[in-house]
N, C-alpha and C positions, 0 to 999 in steps of 0.2 A: 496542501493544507486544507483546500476549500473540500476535497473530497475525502479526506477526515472526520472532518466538520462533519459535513452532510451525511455521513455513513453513520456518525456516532447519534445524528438526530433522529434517524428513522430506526436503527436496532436499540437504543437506550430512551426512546423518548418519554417513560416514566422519571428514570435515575439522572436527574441534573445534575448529581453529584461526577458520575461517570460521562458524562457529556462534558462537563468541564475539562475535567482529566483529559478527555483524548486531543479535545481542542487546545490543551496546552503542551498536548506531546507534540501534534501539530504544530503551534509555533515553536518550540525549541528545536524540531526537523529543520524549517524554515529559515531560523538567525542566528543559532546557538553552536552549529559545527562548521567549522572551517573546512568542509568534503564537498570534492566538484562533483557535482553528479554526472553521469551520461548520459546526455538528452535522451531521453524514452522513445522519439519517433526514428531517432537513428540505430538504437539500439536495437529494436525491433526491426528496421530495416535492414538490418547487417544480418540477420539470422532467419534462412528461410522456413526453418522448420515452425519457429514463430507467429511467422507470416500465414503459413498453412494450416496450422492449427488454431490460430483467430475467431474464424469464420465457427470453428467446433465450440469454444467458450464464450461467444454469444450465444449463438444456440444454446448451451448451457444455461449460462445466464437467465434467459428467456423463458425456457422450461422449471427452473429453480423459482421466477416467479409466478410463473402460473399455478403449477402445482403447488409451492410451499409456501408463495406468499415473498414479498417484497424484502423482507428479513434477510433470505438467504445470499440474494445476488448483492446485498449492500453487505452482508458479514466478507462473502469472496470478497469484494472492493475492498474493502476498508485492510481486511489482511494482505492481499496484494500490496496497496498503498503502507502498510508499515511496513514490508518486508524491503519493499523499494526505498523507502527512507531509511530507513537503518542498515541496511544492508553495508552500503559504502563505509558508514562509521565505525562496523563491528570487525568489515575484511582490513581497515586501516589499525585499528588497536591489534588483530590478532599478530598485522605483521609488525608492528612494533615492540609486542611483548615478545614475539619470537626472535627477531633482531637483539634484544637483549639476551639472548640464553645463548 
């Protein structure tokens, strides 16, 4: 949630309007679904391709702020982080709407 938060202050810091928004998709990620997540540092440890490819999306990172400015590496986080949060919720309805059919 806190890197929500923080992502949506530095790419929207004009639009309060949009700052709010994400910081409330943020807390409804947070208290609002009943979805267990998979700890993120296990997750990533289970999978070495993950692992090795890391070290390649800092660098990324890194280079995205230098060159383009602070915006880019907090846009990748911020969409990282909802994809991570919704993700569990979205594979849970699909297999429940398909359970039904």
């Amino acid at each position: 949630g806190a890197i929500v938060a923080l992502c949506s202050l530095i790419l929207f810091k004009n639009h309060q309007v949009l700052i709010g928004l994400m910081t409330g998709v943020a807390c409804i990620q947070m208290v609002s679904f009943d979805t267990h997540y998979r700890h993120l540092g296990r997750a990533l440890a289970s999978n070495r391709r993950v692992i090795y490819g890391m070290p390649v999306m800092i660098v990324f990172l890194f280079a995205g702020h230098f060159l383009l400015g602070k915006e880019v590496p907090a846009a990748v986080i911020l969409g990282a982080s909802l994809v991570y949060g919704f993700l569990p919720t979205v594979t849970h309805f699909v297999r429940l709407v398909s359970a039904k059919n």
